[in-house]
MOPAC internal coordinates of N, CA, C and O (Angstrom, degrees):
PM7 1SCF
backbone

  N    0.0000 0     0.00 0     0.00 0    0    0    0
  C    1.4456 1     0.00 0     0.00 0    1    0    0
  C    1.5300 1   108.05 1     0.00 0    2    1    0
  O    1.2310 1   122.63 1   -40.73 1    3    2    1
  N    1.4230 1   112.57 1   139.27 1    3    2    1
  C    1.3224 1   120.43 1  -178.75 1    5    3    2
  C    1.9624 1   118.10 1   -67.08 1    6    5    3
  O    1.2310 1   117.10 1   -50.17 1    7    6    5
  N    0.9113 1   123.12 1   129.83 1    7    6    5
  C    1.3781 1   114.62 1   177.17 1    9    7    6
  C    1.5431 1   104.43 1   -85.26 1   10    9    7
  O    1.2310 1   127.70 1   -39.15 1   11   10    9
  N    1.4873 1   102.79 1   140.85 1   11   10    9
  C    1.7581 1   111.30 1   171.35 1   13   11   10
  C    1.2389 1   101.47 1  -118.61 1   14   13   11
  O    1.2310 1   132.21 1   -18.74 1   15   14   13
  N    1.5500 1    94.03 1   161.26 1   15   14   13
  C    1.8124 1   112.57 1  -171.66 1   17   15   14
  C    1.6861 1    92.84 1   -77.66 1   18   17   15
  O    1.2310 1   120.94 1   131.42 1   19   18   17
  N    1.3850 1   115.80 1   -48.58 1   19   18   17
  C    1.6343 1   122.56 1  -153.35 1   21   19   18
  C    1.5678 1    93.55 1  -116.82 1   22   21   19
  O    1.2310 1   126.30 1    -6.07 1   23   22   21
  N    1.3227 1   105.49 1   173.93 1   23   22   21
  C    1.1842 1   135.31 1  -159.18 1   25   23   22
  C    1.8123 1   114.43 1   -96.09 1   26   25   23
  O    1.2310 1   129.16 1   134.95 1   27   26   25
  N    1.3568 1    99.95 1   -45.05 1   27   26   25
  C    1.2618 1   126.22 1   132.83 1   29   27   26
  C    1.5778 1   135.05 1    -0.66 1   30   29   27
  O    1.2310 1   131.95 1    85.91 1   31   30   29
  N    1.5707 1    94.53 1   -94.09 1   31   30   29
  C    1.4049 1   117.56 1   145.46 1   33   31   30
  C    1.5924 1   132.53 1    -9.49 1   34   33   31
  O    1.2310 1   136.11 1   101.91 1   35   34   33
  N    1.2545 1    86.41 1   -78.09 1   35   34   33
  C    1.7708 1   106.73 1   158.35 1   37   35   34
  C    1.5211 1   129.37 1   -33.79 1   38   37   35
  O    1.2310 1   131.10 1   113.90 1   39   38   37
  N    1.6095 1    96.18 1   -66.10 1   39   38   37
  C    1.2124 1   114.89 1  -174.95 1   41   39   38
  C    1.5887 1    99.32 1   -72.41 1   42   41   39
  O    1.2310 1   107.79 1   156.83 1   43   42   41
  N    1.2578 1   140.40 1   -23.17 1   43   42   41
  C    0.9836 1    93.21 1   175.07 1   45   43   42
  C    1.7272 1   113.02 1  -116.47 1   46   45   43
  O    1.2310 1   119.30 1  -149.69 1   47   46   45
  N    1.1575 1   118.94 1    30.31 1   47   46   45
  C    1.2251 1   126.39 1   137.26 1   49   47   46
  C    1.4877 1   129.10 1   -60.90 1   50   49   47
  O    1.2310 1   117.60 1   120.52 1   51   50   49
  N    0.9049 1   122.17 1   -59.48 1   51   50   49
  C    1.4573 1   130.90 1   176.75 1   53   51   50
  C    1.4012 1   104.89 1   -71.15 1   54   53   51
  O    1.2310 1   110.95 1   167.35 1   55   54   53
  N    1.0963 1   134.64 1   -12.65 1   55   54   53
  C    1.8242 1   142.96 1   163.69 1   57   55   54
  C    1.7419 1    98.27 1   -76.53 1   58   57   55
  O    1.2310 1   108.28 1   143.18 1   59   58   57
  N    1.3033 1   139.51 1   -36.82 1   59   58   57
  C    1.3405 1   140.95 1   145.61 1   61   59   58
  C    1.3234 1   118.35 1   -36.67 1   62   61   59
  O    1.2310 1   126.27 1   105.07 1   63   62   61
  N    1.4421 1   105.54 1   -74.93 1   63   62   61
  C    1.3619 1   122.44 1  -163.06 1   65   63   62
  C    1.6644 1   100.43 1   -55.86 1   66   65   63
  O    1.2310 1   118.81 1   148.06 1   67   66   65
  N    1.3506 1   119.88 1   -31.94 1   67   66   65
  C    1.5883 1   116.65 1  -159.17 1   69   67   66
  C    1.5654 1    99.33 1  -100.14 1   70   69   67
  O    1.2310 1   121.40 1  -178.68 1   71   70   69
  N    1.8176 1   114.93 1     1.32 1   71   70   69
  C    1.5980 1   100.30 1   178.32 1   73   71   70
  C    1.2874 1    84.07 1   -99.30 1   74   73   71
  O    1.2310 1   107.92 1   130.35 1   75   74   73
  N    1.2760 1   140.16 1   -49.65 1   75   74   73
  C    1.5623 1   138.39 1  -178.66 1   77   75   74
  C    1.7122 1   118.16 1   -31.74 1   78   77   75
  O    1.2310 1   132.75 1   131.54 1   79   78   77
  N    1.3374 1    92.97 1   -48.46 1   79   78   77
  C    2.0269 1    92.76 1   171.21 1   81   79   78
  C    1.3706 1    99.94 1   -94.79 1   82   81   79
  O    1.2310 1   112.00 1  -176.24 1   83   82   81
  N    1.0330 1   132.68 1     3.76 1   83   82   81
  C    1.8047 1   106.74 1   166.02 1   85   83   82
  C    1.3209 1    90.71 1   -83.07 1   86   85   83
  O    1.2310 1   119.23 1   113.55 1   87   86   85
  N    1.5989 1   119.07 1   -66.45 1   87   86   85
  C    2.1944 1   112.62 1   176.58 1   89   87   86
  C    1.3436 1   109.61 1   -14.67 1   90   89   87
  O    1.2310 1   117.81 1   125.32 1   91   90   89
  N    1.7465 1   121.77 1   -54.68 1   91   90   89
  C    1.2989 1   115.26 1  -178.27 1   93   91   90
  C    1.3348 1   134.89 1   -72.92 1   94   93   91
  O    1.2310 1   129.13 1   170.16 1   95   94   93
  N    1.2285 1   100.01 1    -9.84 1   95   94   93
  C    1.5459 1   122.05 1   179.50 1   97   95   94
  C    1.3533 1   115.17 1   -76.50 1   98   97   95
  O    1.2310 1   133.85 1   152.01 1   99   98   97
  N    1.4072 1    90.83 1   -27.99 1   99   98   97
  C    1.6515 1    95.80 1  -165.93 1  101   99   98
  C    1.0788 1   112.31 1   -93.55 1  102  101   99
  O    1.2310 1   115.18 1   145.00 1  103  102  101
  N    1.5191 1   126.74 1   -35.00 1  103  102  101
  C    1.2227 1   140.26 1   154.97 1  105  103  102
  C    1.3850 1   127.23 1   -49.20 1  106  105  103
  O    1.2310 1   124.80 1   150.20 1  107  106  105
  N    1.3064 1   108.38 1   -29.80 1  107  106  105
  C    2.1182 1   121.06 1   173.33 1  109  107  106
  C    1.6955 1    92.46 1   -77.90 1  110  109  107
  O    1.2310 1   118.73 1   153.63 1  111  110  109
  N    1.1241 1   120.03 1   -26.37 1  111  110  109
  C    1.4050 1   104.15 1  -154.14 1  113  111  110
  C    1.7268 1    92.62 1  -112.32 1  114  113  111
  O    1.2310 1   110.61 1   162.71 1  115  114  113
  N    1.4248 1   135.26 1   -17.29 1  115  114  113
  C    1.2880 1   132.15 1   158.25 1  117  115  114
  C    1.8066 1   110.28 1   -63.07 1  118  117  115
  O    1.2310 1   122.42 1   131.91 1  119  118  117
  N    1.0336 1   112.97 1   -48.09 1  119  118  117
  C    1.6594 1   117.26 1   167.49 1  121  119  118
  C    1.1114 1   107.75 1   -44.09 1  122  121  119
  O    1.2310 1   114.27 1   115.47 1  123  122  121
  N    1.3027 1   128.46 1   -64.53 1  123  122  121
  C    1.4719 1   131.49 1  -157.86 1  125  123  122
  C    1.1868 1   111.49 1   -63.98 1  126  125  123
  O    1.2310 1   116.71 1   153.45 1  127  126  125
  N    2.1814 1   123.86 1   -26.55 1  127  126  125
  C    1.3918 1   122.99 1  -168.15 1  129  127  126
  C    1.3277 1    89.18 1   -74.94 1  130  129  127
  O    1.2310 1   116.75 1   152.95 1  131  130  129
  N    1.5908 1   123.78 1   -27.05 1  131  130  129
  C    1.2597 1   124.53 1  -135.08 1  133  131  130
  C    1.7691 1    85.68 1   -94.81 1  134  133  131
  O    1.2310 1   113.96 1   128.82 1  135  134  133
  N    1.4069 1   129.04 1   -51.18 1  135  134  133
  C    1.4128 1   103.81 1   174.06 1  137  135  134
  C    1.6965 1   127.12 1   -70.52 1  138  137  135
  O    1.2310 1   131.69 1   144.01 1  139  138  137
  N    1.1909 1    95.03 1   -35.99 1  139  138  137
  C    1.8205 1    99.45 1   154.89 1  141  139  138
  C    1.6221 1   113.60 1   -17.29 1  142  141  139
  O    1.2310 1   129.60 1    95.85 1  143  142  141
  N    1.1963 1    99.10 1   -84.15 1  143  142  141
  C    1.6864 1   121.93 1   173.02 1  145  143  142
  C    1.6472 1   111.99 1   -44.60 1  146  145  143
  O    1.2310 1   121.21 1   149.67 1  147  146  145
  N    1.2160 1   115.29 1   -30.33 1  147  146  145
  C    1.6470 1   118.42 1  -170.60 1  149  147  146
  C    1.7123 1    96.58 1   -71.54 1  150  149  147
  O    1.2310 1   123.10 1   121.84 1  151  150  149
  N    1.6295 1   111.67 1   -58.16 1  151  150  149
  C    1.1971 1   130.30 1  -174.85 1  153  151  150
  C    1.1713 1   106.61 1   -59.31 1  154  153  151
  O    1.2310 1    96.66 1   121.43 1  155  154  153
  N    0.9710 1   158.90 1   -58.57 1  155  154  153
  C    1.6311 1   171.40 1   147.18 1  157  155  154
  C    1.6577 1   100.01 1   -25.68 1  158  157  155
  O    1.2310 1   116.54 1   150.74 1  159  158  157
  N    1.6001 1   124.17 1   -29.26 1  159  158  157
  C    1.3409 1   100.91 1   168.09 1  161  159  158
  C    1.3075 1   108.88 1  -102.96 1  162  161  159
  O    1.2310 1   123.24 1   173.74 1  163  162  161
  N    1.2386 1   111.40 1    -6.26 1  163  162  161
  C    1.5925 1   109.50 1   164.70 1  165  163  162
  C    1.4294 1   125.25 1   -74.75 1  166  165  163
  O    1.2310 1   118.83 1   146.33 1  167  166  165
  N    1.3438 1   119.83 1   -33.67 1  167  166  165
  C    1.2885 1   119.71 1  -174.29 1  169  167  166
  C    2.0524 1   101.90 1   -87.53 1  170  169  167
  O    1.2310 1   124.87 1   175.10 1  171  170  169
  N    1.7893 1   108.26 1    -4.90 1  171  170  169
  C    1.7508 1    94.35 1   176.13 1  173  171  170
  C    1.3538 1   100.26 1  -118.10 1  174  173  171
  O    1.2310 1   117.98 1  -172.33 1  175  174  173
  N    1.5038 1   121.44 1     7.67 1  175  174  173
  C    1.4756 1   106.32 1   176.65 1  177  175  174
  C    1.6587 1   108.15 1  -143.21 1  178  177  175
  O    1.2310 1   122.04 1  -148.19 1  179  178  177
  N    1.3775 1   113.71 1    31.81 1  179  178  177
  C    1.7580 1   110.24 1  -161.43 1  181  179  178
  C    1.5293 1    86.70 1  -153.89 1  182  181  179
  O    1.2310 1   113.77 1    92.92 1  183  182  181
  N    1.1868 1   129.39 1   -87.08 1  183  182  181
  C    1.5040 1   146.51 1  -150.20 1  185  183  182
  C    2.0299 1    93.70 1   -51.07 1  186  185  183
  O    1.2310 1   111.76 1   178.10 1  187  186  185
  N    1.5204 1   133.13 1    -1.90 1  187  186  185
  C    0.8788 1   129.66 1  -161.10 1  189  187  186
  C    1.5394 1   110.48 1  -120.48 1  190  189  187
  O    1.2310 1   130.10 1   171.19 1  191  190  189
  N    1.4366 1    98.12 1    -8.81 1  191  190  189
  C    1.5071 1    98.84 1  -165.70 1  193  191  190
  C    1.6665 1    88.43 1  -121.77 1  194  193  191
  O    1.2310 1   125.59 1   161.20 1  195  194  193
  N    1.6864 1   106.86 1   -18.80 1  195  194  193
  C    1.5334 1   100.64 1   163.97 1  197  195  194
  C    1.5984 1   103.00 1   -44.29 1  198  197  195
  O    1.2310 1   118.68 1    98.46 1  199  198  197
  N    1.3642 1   120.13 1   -81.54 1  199  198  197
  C    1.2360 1   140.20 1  -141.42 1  201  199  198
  C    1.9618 1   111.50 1   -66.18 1  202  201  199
  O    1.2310 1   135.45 1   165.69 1  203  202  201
  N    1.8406 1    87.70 1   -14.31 1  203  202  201
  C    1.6372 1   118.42 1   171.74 1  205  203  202
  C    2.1802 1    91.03 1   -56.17 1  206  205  203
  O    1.2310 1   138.73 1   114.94 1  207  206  205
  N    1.2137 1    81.30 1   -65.06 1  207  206  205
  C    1.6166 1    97.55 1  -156.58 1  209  207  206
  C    1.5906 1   105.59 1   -51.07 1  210  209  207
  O    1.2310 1   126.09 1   124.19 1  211  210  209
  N    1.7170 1   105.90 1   -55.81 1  211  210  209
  C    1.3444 1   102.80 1  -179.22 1  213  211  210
  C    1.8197 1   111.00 1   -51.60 1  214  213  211
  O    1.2310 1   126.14 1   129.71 1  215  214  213
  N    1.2784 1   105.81 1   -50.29 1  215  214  213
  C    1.7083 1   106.07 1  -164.90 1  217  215  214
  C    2.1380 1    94.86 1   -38.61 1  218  217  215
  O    1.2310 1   131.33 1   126.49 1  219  218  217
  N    1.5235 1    95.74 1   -53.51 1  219  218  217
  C    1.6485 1   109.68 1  -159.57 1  221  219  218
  C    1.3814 1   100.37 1   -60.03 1  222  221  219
  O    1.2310 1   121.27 1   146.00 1  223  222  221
  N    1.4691 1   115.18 1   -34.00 1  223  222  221
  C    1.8819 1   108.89 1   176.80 1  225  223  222
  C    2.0412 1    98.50 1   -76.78 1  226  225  223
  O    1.2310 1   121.71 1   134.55 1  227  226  225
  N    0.9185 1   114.33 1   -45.45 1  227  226  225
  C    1.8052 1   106.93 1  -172.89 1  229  227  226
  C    1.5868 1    94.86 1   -75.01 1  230  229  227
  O    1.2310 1   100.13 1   150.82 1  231  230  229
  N    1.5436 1   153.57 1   -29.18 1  231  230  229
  C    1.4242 1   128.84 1   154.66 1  233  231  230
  C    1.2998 1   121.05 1   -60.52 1  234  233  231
  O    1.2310 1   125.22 1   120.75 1  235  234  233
  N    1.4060 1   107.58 1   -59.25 1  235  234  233
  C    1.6369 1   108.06 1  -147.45 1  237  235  234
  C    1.9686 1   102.24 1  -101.71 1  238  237  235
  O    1.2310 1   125.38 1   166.39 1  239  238  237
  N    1.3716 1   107.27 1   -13.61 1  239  238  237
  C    1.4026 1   120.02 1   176.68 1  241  239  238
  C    1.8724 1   116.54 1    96.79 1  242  241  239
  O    1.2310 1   121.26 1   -38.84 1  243  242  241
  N    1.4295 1   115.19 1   141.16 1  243  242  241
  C    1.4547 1   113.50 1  -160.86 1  245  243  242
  C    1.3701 1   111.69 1   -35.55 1  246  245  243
  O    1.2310 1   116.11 1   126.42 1  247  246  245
  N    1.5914 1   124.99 1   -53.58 1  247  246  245
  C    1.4024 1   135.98 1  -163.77 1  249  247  246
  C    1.4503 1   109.08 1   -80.97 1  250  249  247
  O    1.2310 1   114.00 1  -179.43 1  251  250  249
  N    1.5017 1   128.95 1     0.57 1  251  250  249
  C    1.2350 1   116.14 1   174.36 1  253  251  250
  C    1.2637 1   129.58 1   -71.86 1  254  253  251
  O    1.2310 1   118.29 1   -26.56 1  255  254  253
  N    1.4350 1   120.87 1   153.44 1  255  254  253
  C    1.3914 1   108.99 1   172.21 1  257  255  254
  C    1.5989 1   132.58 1   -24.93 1  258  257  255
  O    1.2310 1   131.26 1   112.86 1  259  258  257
  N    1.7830 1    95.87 1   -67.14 1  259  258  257
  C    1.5747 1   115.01 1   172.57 1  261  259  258
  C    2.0073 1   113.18 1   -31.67 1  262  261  259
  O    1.2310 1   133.75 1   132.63 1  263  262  261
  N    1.9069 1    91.03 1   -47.37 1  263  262  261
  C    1.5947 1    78.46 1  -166.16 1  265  263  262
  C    1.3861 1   102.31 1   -75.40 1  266  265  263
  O    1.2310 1   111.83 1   156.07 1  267  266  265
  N    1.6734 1   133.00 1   -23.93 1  267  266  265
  C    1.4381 1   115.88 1  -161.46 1  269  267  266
  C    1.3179 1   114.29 1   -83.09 1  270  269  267
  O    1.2310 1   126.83 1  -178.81 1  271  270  269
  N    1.8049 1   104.46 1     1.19 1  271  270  269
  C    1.9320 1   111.88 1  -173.56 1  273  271  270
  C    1.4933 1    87.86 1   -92.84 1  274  273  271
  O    1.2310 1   111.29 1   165.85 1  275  274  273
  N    1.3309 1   134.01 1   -14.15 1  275  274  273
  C    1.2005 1   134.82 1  -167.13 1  277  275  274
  C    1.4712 1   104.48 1   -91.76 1  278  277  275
  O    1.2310 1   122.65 1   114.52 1  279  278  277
  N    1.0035 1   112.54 1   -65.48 1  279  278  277
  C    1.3489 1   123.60 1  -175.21 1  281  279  278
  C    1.8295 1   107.17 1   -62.12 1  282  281  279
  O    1.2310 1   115.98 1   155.49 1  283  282  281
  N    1.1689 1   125.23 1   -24.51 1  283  282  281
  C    0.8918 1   128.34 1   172.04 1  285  283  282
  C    1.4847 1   106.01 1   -72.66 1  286  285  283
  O    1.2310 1   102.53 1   111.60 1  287  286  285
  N    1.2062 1   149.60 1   -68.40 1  287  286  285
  C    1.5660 1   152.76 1   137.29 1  289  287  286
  C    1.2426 1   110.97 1     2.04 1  290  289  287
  O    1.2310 1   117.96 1   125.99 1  291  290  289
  N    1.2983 1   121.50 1   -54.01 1  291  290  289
  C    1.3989 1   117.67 1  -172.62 1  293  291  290
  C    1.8408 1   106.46 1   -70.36 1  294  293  291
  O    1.2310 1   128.14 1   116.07 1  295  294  293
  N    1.3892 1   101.94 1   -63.93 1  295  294  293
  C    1.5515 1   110.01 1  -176.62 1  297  295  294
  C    1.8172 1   105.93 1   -57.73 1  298  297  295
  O    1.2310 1   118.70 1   136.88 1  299  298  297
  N    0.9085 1   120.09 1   -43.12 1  299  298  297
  C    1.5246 1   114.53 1   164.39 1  301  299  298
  C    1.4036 1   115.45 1   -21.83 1  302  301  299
  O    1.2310 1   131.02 1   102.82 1  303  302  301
  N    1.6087 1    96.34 1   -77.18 1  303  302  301
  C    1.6601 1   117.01 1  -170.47 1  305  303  302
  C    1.5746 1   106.34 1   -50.43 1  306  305  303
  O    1.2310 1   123.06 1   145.01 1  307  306  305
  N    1.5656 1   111.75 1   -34.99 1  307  306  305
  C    1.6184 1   116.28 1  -167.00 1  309  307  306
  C    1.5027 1   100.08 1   -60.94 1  310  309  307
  O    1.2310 1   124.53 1   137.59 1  311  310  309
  N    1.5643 1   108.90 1   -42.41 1  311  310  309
  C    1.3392 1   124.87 1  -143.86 1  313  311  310
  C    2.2645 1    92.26 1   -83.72 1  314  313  311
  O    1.2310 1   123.26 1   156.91 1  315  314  313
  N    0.9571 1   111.36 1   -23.09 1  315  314  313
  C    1.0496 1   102.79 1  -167.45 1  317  315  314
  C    1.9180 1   107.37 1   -96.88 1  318  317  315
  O    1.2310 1   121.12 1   159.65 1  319  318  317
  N    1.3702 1   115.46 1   -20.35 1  319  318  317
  C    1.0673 1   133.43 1   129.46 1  321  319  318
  C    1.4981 1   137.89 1    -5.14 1  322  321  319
  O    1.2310 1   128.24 1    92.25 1  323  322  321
  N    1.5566 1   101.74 1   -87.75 1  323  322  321
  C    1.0441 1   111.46 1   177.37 1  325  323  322
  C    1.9386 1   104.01 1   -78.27 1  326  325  323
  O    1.2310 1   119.60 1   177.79 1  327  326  325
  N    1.4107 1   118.36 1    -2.21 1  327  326  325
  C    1.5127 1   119.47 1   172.78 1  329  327  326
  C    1.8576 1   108.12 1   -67.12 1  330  329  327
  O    1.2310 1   126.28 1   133.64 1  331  330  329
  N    1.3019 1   105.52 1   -46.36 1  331  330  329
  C    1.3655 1   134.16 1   178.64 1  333  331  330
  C    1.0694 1   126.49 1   -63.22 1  334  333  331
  O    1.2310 1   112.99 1   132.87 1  335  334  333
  N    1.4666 1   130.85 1   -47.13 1  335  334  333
  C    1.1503 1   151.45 1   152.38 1  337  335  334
  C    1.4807 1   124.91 1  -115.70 1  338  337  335
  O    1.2310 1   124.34 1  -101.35 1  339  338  337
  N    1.3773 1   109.28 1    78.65 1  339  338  337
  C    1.7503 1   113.68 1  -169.90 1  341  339  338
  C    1.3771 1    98.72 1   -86.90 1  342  341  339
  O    1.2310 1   123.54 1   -17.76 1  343  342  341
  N    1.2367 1   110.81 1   162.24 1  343  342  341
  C    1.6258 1   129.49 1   166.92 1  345  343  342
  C    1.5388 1   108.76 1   -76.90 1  346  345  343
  O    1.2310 1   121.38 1   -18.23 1  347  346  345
  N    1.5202 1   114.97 1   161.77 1  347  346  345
  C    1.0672 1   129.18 1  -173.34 1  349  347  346
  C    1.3792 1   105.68 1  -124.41 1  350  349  347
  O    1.2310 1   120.10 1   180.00 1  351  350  349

């Protein structure tokens, strides 16, 4: 740690240092709404058309029509998803 002559000094170092981790704070905690929100549209618009696809590959078989309109639906929804809420 740097030594200061004044008191001053100090204070307004640590008036730096404490806006720098709130920026980071805010930013850890904007991410987090932001995967929150990813997961929450995954589990009401993805996790359903997964289980679409599997049923259509265990009836009709992986390469059938049914599963690739399925699987196509599912990866769509993922894809528009992660458009909406991308990672950083």
């Amino acid at each position: 740690m740097t030594q200061y002559s004044t008191a001053p000094e100090r204070a307004q170092q640590l008036a730096e240092e404490a806006i720098k981790l709130l920026k980071q704070a805010k930013a850890l905690q904007h991410q987090a709404q932001v995967d929150a929100a990813r997961m929450q549209a995954y589990q009401q618009h993805s996790d359903g058309l997964a289980f679409q696809f599997l049923a259509a590959c265990a009836e009709y078989g992986e390469h059938s029509p049914q599963a690739g309109k399925a699987r196509e639906r599912w990866l769509g929804a993922r894809n528009a998803i992660k458009v909406q809420f991308p990672r950083t």
